[in-house]
Structure formats: structure tokens, C-alpha cells
C-alpha positions in Angstrom: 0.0 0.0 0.0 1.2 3.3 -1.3 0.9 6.1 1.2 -1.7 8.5 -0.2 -1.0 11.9 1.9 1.8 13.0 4.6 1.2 16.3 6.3 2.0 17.8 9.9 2.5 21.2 11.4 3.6 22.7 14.8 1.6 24.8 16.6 1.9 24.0 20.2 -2.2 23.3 21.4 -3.4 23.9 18.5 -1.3 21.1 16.7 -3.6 18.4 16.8 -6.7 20.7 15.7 -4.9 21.7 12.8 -4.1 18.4 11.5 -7.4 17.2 12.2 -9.1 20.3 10.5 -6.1 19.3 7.5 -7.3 15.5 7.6 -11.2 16.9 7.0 -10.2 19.3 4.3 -7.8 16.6 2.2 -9.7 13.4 2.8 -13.5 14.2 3.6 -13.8 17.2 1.2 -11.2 16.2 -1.8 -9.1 19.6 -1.7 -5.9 20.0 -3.5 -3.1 20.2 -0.8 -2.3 24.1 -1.0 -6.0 24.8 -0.8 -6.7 22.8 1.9 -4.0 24.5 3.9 -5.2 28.1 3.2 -8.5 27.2 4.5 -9.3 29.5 7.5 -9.1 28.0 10.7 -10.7 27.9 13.9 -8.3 27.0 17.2 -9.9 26.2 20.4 -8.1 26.5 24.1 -11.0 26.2 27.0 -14.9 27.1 27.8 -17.1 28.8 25.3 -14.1 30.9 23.6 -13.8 29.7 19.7 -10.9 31.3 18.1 -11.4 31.6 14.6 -9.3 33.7 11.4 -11.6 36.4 9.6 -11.6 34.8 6.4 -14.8 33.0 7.9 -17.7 33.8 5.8 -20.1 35.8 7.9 -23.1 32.3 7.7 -20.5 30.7 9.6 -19.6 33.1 12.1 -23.7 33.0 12.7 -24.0 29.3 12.7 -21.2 28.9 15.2 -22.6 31.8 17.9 -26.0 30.3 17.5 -24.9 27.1 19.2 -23.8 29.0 21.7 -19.9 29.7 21.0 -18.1 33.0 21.7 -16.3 33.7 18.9 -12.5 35.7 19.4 -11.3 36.8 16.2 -7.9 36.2 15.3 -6.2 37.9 12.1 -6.7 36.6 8.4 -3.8 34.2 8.6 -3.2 33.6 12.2 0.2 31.9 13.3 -0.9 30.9 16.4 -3.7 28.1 13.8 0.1 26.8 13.4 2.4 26.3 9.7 1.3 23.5 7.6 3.5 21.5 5.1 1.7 18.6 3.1 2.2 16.6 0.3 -0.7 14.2 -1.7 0.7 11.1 -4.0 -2.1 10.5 -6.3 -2.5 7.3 -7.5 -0.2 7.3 -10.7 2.5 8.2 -8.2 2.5 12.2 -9.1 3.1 14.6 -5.8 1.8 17.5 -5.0 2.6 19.8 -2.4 1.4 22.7 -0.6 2.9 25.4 2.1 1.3 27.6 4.7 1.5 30.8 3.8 0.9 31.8 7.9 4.7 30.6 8.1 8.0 30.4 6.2 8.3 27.4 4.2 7.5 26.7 0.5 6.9 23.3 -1.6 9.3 22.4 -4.1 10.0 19.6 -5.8 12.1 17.4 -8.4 
């Protein structure tokens, strides 16, 4: 079995929501890798308090308060949502990656 996608980033407590919100984005929804990583993102810590980036369409920021989360805006690309890297191997073998553009880094390849 070929591996079909490798991605990670740091982010201290928000690691493991950013991977997960990566996971959702690459495997439920089918995004290219780069798009997938410049989808805004949300970052939880404790209680009510839902940090989210303002790229958020305004429906959502609606639909979150209205189940009764307190939303903290963070900026457009917020470092804090951490600095993703992935790469996708489709399944004639071709890569693609992607780089967050809330950190340094870039994909290249050969």
C-alpha cells in the first residue's frame, strides 16, 4: 500500500486541531493540498471561547454563535492556527505539495 498523503505542522495546542481540521479538508472534502491549507481556521483552548481567522464567511460566524460559541477573532492568517507543510501522491505516483503561507516554508520539488 502506497501512502496517499503526509502532512504535519507545529503549533503547540493547536497542533492536533490543525491536523485534524487538514485531515477533513484533504480526505473528507477532496481539496488540492495548498487549498486545503489556506482554508481559514478555527483553534480552540478552553470554555465557550472559539478562536477563529476572519476569512470566515459571515453564515458561519452566525452558525457557530448560534450554538452558543463566543467567537474571538484572530487575524486573516493567524500563526498561532500553526504552519502547515503537506504533500498528496495521487495514484499514478505524481506529488503534490502545498505550504502555509501563515509561516516560512514553500513546496518544491524534483
Amino acid at each position: 500500500m502506497t501512502p496517499r498523503l503526509v502532512f504535519g505542522t507545529p503549533g503547540r495546542h493547536a497542533q492536533v486541531q490543525t491536523n485534524f481540521q487538514l485531515a477533513v479538508a484533504l480526505i473528507d472534502h477532496g481539496m488540492e493540498v495548498q487549498r486545503a491549507i489556506e482554508e481559514p481556521r478555527w483553534y480552540h483552548e478552553s470554555g465557550r471561547a472559539l478562536k477563529i481567522e476572519n476569512r470566515f464567511s459571515e453564515q458561519t460566524r452566525k452558525g457557530l454563535a448560534a450554538k452558543g460559541h463566543e467567537l474571538v477573532p484572530l487575524g486573516d492568517w493567524a500563526e498561532v492556527t500553526g504552519g502547515a507543510q503537506a504533500i498528496a501522491i495521487d495514484e499514478n505516483g505524481v506529488f503534490s505539495g502545498g505550504a502555509d503561507p501563515r509561516r516560512e516554508g514553500n513546496a518544491a520539488g524534483y
